[in-house]
C-alpha positions as CSV (number, residue, x, y, z in Angstrom):
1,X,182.3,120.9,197.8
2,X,180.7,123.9,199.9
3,X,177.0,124.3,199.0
4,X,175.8,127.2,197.6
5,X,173.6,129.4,199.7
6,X,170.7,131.1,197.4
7,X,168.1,133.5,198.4
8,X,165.3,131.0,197.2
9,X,166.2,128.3,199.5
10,X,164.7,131.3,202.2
11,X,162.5,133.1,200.2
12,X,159.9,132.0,197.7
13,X,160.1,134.7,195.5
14,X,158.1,133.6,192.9
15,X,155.3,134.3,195.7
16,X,156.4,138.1,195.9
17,X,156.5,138.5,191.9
18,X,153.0,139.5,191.8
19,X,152.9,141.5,195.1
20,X,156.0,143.3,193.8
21,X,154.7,144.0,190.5
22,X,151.4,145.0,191.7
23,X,153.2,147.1,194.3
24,X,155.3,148.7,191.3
25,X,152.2,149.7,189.2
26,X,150.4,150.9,191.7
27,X,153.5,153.3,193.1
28,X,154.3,154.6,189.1
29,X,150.7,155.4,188.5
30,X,150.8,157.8,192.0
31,X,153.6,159.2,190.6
32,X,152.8,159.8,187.1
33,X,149.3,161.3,188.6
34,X,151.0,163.5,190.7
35,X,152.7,164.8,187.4
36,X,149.7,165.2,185.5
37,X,147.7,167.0,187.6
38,X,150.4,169.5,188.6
39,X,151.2,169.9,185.0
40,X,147.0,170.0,184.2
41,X,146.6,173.5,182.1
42,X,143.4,175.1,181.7
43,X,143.7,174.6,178.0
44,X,144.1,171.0,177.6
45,X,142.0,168.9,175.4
46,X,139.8,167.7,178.2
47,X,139.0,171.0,179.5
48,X,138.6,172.7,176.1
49,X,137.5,170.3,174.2
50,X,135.8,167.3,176.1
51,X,134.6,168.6,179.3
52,X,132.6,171.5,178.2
53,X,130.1,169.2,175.6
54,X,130.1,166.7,178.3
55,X,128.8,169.4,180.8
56,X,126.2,170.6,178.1
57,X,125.0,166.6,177.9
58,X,124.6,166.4,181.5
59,X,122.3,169.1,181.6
60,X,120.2,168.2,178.5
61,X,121.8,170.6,176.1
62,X,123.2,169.8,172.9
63,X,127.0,169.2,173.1
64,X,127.4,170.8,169.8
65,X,127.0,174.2,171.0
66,X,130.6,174.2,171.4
67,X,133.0,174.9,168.7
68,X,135.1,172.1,169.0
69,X,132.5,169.0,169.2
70,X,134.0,166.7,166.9
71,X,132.8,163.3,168.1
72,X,129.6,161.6,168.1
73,X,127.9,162.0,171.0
74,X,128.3,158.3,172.8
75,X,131.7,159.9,173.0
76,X,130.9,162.2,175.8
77,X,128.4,159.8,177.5
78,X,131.7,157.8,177.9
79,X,133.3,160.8,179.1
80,X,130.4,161.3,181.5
81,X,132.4,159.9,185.1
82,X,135.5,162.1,184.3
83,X,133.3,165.3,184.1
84,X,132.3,164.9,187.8
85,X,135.7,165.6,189.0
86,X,137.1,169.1,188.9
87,X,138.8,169.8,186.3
88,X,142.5,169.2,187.2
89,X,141.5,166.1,188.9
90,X,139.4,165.2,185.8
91,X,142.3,165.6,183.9
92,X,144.5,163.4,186.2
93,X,141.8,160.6,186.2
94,X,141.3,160.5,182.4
95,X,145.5,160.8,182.1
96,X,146.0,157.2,184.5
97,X,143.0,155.7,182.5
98,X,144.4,156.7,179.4
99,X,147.6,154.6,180.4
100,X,145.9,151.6,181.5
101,X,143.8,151.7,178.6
102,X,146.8,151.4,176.2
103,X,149.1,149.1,178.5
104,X,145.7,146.6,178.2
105,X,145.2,147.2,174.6
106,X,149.0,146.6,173.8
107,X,148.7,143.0,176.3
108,X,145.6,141.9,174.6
109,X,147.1,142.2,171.2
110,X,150.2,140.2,172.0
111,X,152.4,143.4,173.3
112,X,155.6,142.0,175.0
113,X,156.5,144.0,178.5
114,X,159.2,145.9,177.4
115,X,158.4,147.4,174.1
116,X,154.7,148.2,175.8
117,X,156.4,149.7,178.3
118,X,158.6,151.6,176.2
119,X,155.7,152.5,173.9
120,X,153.7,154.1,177.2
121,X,157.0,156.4,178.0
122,X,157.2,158.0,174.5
123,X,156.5,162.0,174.1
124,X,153.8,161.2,172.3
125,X,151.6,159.0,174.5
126,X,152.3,161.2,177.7
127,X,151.6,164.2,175.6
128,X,148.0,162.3,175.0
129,X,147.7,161.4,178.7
130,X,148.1,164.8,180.1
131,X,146.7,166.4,177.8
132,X,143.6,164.2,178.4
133,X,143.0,163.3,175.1
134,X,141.0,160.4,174.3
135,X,143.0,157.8,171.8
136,X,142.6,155.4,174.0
137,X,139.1,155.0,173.7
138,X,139.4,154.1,169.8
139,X,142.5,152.1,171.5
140,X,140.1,150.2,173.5
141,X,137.9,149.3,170.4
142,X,140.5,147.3,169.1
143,X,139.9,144.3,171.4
144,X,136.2,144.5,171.7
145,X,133.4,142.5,169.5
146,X,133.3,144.7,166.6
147,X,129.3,145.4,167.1
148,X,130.7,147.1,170.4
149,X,134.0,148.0,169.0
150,X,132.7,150.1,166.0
151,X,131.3,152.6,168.2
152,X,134.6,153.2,169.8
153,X,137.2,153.5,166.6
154,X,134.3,155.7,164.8
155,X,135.1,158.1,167.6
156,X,138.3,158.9,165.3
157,X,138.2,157.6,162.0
158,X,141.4,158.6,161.8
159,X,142.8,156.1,163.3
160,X,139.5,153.4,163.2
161,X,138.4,153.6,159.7
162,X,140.2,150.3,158.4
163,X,139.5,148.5,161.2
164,X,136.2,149.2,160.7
165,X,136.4,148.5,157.0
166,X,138.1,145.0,158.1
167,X,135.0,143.7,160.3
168,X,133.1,145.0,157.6
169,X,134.4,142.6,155.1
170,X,135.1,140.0,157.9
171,X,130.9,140.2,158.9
172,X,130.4,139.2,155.3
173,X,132.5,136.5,155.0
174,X,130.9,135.0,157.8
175,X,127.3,135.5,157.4
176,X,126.5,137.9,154.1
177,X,124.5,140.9,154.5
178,X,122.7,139.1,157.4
179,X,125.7,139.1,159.3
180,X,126.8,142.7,158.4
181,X,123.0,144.0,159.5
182,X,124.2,142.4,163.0
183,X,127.0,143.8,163.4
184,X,126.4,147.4,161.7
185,X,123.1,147.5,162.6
186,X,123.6,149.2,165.9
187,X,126.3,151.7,164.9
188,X,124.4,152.6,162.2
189,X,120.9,153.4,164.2
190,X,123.2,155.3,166.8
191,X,124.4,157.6,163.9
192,X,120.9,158.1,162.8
193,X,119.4,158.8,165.9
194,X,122.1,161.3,166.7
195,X,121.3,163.1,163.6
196,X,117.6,163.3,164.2
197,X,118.5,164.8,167.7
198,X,121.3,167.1,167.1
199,X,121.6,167.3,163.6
200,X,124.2,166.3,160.9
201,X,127.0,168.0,162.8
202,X,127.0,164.6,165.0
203,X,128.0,162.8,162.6
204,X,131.2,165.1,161.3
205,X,134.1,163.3,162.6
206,X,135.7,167.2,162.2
207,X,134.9,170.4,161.4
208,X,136.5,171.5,157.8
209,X,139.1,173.6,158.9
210,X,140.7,170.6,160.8
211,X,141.3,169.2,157.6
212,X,144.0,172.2,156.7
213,X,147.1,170.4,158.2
214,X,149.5,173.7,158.3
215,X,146.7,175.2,160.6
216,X,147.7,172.6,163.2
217,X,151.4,172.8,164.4
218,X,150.5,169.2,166.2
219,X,149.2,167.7,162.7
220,X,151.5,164.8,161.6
221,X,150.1,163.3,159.0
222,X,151.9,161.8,155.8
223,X,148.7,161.9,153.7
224,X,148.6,161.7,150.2
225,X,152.6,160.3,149.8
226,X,151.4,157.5,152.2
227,X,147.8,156.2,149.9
228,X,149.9,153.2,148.9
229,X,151.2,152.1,152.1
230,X,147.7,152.2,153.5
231,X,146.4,150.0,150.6
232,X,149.1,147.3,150.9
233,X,148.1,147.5,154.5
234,X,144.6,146.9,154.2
235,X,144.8,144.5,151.3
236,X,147.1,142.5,153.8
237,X,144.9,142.6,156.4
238,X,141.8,141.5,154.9
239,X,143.8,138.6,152.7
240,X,145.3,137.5,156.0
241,X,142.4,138.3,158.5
242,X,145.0,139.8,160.5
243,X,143.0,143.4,162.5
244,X,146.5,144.1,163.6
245,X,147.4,145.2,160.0
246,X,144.5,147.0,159.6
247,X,144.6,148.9,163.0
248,X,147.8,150.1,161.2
249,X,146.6,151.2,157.9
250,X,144.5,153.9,159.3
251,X,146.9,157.1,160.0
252,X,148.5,156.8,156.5
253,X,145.3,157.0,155.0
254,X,143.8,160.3,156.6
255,X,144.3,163.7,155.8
256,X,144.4,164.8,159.3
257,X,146.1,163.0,161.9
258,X,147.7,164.2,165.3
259,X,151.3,163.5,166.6
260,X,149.3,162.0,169.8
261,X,147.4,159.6,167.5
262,X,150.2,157.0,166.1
263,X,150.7,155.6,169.2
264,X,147.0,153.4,168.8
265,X,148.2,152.5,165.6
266,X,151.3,151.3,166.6
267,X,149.9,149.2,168.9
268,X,148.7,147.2,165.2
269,X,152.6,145.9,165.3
270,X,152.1,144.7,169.2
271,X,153.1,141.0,168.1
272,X,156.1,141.8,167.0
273,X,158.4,143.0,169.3
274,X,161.7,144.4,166.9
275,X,159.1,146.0,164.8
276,X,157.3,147.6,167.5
277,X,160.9,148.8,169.3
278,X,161.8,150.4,165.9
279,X,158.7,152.5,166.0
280,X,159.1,153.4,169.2
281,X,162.6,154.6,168.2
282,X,161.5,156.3,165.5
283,X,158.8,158.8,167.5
284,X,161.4,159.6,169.7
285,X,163.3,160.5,166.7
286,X,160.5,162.5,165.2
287,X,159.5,163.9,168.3
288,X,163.0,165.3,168.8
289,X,163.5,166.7,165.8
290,X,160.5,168.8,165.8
291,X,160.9,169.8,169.1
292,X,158.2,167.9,170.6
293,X,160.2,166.7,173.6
């Protein structure tokens, strides 16, 4: 019987995987920030909205002076490093982090390869990455020690607020109000602090008129029909002690939420993959149909 002659009786390939794969990531990020940053426009979110406040910061003004300062102000101390770039390049750098951010959200969370992948390549997270938006900051909250995480998914409450209502409840199940202090505590003194030094517009996750969802063509909330699915959510989540749940209460709960802004939540269904490949499915369905893509 004539032997069979494989490529691993030469090769060790399970030595080149990670080469390879390394080798792969590195040559898709080049080319998705060579598409970013020759599709950056002037009026993206991190040149309208971010970069501006963050500039005002660096130069010990009040980054409330601009009309669309939303966030607290850790927000643009975070956005510091990007603001040193021009601003195409700016755009680019916060665009690739905003990709790795999610891709290591979704792996920490249980995210299979494939339906992360998939997930990263929808219209509405590359919309988010060159448009330089910052999701994946609250993103990033997610998988941090909630003292540390709360002051990332407070950045957008639309998509934080259960999760931060779950470590709430979680902090007093373990410890009482002793426990809740600990973890809250530092949050809460940021938020005060910001108020004494740029007044109560620091703490307005958005200004009023955000709130008007036919002002915003790139609104996509399903507020009020969605109150109940948010509640089972939660009440899920906190009978289960399962965060994923609650990271995906959040959007069906707000009155405002972007098109940009499910894909975080999604991220709240990375252990199951056949859930998490039907969501995916169905932005590309909704992005289609309104035109997004």
């Amino acid at each position: 019987m004539q032997k069979i002659i494989t490529l691993s009786k030469y090769v060790d390939l399970a030595r080149w995987r990670k080469p390879v794969a390394i080798g792969l990531i590195v040559f898709i990020a080049v080319m998705w920030g060579f598409i970013v940053y020759s599709s950056s426009h002037p009026l993206s979110d991190w040149q309208v909205n971010y970069r501006p406040p963050v500039l005002s910061l660096l130069s010990g003004q009040s980054p409330y002076t601009h009309g669309a300062s939303n966030n607290p102000p850790w927000t643009y101390v975070l956005l510091a490093p990007f603001a040193l770039f021009p601003p195409a390049l700016g755009n680019t750098a916060i665009g690739l982090v905003c990709m790795a951010a999610l891709a290591l959200t979704g792996y920490k969370l249980g995210a299979k390869p494939l339906p992360l992948a998939l997930l990263l390549f929808t219209p509405q997270v590359m919309f988010l990455s060159r448009n330089g938006g910052i999701d994946w900051l609250i993103a990033l909250g997610f998988i941090m020690p909630p003292q540390i995480g709360l002051f990332f998914v407070l950045i957008k409450p639309q998509i934080g607020i259960c999760v931060a209502l779950f470590w709430f409840v979680e902090a007093w199940r373990k410890g009482r109000m002793c426990e809740v202090l600990r973890v809250f505590a530092p949050v809460g003194l940021a938020y005060a602090a910001s108020v004494a030094v740029f007044g109560l517009s620091s703490i307005l996750p958005m200004q009023a008129g955000e709130l008007v969802a036919a002002k915003y063509p790139w609104d996509a909330t399903t507020f009020p029909l969605t109150i109940p699915v948010a509640l089972v959510l939660v009440v899920s989540a906190l009978r289960s002690r399962d965060l994923k749940k609650a990271i995906l209460a959040s959007p069906f709960l707000s009155p405002y939420v972007a098109f940009y802004s499910w894909p975080a939540a999604v991220l709240g269904l990375a252990g199951n993959s056949w859930y998490m490949l039907a969501a995916v499915a169905g932005m590309w369905i909704v992005s289609t149909l309104a035109g997004q893509f």
